[in-house]
C-alpha positions in Angstrom: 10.2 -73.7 56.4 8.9 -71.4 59.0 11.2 -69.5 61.1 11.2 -71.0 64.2 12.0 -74.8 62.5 14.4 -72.6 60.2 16.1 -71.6 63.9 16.3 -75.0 65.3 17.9 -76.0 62.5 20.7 -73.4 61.7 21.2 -73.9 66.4 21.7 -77.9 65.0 24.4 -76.6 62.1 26.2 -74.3 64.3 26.7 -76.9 67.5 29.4 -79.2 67.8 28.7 -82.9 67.9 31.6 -85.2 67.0 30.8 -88.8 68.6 31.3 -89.0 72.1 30.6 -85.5 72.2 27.0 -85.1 71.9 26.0 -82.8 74.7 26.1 -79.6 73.4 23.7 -80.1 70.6 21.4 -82.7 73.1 20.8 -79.4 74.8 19.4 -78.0 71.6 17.5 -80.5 71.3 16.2 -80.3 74.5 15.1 -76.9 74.8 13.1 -77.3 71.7 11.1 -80.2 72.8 10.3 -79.1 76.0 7.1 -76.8 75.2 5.5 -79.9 73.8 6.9 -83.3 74.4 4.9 -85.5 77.5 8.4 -86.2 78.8 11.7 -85.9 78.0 14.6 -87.7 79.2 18.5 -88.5 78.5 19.7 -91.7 79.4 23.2 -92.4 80.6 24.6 -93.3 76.9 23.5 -89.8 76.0 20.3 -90.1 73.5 17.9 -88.0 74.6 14.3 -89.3 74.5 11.0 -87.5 73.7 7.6 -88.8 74.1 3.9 -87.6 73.3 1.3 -90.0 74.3 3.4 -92.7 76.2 1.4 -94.5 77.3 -0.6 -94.6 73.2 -0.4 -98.1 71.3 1.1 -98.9 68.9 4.7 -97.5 70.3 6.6 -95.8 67.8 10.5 -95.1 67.7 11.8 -92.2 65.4 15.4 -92.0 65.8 17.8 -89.2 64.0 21.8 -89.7 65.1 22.7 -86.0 66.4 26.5 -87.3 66.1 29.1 -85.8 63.0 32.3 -87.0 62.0 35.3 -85.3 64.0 38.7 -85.2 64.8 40.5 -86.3 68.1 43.3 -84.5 69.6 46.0 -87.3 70.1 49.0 -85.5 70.7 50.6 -81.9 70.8 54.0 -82.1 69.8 56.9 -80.2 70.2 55.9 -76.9 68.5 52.6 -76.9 69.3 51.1 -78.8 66.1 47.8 -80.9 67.3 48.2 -84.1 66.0 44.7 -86.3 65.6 42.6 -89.5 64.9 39.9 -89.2 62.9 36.2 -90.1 64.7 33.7 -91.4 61.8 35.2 -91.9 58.3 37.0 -89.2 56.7 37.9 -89.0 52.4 41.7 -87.0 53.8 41.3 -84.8 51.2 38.1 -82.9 52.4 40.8 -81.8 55.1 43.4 -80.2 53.1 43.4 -76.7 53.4 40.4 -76.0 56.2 39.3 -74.1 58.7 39.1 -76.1 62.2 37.3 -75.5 65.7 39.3 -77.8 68.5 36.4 -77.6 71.0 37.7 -77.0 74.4 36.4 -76.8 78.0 37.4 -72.6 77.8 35.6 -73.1 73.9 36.8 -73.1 70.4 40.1 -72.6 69.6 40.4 -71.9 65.5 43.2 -73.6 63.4 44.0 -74.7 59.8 44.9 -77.7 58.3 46.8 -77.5 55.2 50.3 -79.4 53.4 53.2 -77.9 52.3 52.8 -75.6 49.7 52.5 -76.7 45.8 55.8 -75.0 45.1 57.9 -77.3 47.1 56.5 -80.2 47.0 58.6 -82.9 44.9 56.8 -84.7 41.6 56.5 -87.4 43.7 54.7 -85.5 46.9 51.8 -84.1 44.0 51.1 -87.7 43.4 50.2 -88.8 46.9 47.2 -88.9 49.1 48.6 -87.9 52.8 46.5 -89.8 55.7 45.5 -88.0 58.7 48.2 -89.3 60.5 50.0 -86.9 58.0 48.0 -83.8 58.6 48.7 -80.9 61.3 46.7 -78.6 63.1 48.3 -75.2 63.1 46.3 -73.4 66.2 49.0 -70.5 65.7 51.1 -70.6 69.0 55.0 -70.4 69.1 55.2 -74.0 71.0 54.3 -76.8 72.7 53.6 -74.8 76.1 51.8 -72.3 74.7 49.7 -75.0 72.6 48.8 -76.8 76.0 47.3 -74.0 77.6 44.4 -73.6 74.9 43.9 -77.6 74.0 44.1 -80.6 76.0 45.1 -84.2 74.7 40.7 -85.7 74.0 39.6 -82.2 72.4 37.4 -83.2 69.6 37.7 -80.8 66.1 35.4 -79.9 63.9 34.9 -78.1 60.4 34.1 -74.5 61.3 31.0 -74.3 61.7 27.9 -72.8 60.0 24.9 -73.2 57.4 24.8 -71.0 53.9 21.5 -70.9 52.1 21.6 -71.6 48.2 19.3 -70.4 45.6 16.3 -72.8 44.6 15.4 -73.3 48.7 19.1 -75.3 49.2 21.6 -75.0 51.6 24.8 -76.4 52.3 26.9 -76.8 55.6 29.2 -79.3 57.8 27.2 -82.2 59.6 24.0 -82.1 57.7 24.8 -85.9 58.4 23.1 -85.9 60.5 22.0 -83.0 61.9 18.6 -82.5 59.8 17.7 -86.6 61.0 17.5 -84.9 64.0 15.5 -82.3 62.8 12.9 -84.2 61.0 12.1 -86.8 63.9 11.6 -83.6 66.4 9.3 -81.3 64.4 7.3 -84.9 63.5 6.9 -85.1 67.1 5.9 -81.8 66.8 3.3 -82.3 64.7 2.3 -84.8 66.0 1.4 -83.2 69.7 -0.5 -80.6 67.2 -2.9 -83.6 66.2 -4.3 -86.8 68.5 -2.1 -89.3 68.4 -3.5 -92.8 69.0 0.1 -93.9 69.4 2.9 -93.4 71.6 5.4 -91.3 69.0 9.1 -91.6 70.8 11.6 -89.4 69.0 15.0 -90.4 70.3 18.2 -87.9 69.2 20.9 -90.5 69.0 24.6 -90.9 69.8 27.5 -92.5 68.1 25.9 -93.8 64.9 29.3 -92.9 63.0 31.3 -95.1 65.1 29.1 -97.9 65.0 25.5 -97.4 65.2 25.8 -97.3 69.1 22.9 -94.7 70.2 20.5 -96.5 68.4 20.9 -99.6 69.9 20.9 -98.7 73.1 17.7 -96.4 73.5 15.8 -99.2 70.8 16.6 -101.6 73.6 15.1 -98.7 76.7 12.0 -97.5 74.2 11.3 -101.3 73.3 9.2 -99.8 70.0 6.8 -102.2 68.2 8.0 -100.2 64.9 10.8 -97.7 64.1 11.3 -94.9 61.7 15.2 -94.0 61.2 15.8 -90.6 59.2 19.3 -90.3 57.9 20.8 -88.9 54.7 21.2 -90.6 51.5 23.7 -89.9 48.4 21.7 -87.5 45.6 23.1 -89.0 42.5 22.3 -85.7 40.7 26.0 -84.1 40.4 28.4 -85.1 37.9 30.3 -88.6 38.8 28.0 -90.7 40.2 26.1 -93.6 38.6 22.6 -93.5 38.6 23.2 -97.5 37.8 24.8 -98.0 41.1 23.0 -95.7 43.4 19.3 -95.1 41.7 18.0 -91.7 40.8 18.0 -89.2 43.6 17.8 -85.6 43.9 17.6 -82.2 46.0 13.8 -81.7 45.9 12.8 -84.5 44.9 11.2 -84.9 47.9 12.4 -87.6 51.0 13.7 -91.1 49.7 11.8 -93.9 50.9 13.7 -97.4 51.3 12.9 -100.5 50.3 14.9 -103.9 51.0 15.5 -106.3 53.4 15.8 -103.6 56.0 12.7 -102.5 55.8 9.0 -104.2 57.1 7.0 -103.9 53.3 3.9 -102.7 55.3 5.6 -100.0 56.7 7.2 -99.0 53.5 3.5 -99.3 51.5 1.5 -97.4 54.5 4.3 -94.5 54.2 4.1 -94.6 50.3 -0.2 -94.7 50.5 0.2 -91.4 52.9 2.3 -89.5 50.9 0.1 -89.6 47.7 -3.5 -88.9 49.8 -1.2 -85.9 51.4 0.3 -85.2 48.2 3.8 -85.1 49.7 6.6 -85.6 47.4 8.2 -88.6 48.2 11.3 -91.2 45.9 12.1 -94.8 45.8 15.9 -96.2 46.8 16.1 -99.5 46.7 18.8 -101.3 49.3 19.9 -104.8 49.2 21.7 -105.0 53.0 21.4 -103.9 56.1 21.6 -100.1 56.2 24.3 -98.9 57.5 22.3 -96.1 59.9 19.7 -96.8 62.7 17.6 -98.6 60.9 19.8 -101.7 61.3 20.0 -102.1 64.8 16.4 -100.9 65.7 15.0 -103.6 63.1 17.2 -106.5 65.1 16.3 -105.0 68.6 14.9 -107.4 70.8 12.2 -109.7 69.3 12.7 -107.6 66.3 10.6 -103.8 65.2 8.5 -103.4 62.0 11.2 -100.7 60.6 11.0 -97.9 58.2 13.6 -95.6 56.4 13.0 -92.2 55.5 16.0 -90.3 54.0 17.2 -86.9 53.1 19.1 -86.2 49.8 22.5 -85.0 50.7 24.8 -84.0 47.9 29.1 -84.1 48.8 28.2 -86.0 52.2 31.2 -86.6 55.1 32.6 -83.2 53.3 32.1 -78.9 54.7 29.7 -78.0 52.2 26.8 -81.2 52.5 24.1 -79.8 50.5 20.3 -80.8 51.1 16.8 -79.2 50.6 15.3 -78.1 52.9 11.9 -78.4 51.3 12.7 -82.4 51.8 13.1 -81.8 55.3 9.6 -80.5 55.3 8.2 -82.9 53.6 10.2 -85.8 55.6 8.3 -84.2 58.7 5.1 -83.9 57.5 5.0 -87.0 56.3 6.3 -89.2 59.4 4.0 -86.7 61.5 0.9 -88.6 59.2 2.3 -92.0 59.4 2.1 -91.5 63.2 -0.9 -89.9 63.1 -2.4 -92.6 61.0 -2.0 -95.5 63.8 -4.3 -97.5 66.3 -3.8 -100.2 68.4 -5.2 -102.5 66.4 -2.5 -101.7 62.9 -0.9 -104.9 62.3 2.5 -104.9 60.3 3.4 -108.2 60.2 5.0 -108.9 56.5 
């Protein structure tokens, strides 16, 4: 990954975006699709919007959800512990013992969440699996004024932040869901202002797909795309615990997934599969028997309906502080969306 995509990226892992919450990292985004994107735009929802070639045919949608999961300040209490809800879905235990941001209007304010410790806790405490409702945030303050000064009832929380590189071109970090979809649709667009698009290529950053797949739907209905690429993550079943039975064979560097199912327009799927053996990009299979539950749902449904694709990056430990992807896949998710766009005219035809 050259350095500058290598910057973008670790600007993406070190931003805050809990849903609802977006508009730090939509700056980020901004700023580095403004040297070559036609026209960029946020609409009132909060996706923001980048075209090359407009005004091209076929119109193209690439959409990456900038949103993580988060916390939400509910309450403060009497000593100054921040009580929360949780935004997105949460496995509790990934909590237990971490290092928080609460992201204020004055900026981060650092906390910890942990339980009481092993020693005092009865047999019957060791046994049970606290819900968030539960868990504290200790911000360090002596009460509840104090504690009210820093953080205001709405704060969103995060993980701390941060991305650590791994041997073997890995690296691991909070919100790689779905931070690096993000990434992938912009440097396509990228690449794709590099070449001569026939097509209008519209990569939309979008909100809210943990709560509901909410971004998506919204700028699918504003772009009105005659197809649509969504990049998310997917589970890499190769860590002890997971059945390769259940959830196919996937791995880091294995190059990015490619979906097929019901979710998913067949031509699409063969035209990205045909592209990545002439490039010789590395590409794997997942199969999917529903509706995804990531863009691709609601673009595919969107008006009279979008011929859909789904590229997806390996994610080991996902919805946890130490996600772990390749970012060799990344590369090659770019490269090979940046051909697929590359590779249309107005006269493609996708119907099944």
């Amino acid at each position: 990954m050259e350095a500058a995509s290598l910057s973008f990226l670790d600007r993406l892992l070190t931003t805050p975006s809990p849903s609802g919450y977006e508009q730090p990292i939509q700056d980020v985004v901004r700023e580095f699709v403004k040297p070559f994107a036609t026209e960029v735009q946020t609409d009132w929802h909060g996706n923001v919007i980048a075209a090359v070639n407009p005004s091209g045919s076929p119109r193209i949608m690439l959409a990456g959800h900038c949103d993580q999961i988060g916390l939400l300040v509910v309450n403060i209490d009497k000593d100054g512990y921040l009580r929360t809800a949780a935004i997105g879905g949460w496995d509790v235990q990934q909590l237990i013992g971490q290092h928080m941001l609460v992201w204020t209007k004055s900026g981060p304010v650092k906390g910890v969440i942990a339980r009481k410790a092993i020693h005092l806790q009865t047999p019957e405490d060791r046994k049970q699996v606290p819900e968030i409702k539960d868990l504290w945030i200790d911000i360090g303050v002596k009460n509840s004024d104090e504690a009210k000064e820093l953080v205001n009832v709405g704060d969103p929380v995060t993980f701390e932040l941060g991305m650590r590189t791994l041997r073997n071109n890995l690296a691991a970090a909070p919100g790689m869901d779905n931070k690096v979809g993000v990434w992938v649709v912009m440097r396509a667009l990228q690449l794709v202002a590099e070449g001569s698009p026939k097509a209008a290529v519209v990569s939309v950053s979008t909100v809210q797909e943990e709560i509901g797949l909410r971004g998506a739907q919204t700028s699918a209905y504003s772009v009105d795309p005659q197809l649509g690429i969504a990049v998310d993550v997917t589970h890499a079943t190769d860590c002890p615990t997971i059945d390769e039975n259940q959830h196919g064979k996937i791995k880091l560097g294995g190059g990015p997934v490619l979906y097929r199912g019901p979710n998913v327009n067949p031509v699409v799927f063969d035209r990205l599969t045909s592209l990545a053996k002439e490039h010789e990009i590395p590409f794997q299979i997942g199969g999917l028997a529903k509706a995804a539950g990531n863009d691709s749902n609601v673009m595919q449904i969107s008006r009279g309906g979008v011929a859909t694709g789904l590229v997806t990056i390996p994610n080991r430990y996902m919805h946890s502080p130490v996600e772990m992807i390749s970012l060799d896949d990344l590369d090659n998710a770019a490269k090979l969306i940046a051909h697929f766009c590359l590779s249309l005219t107005p006269s493609c035809d996708f119907t099944p």
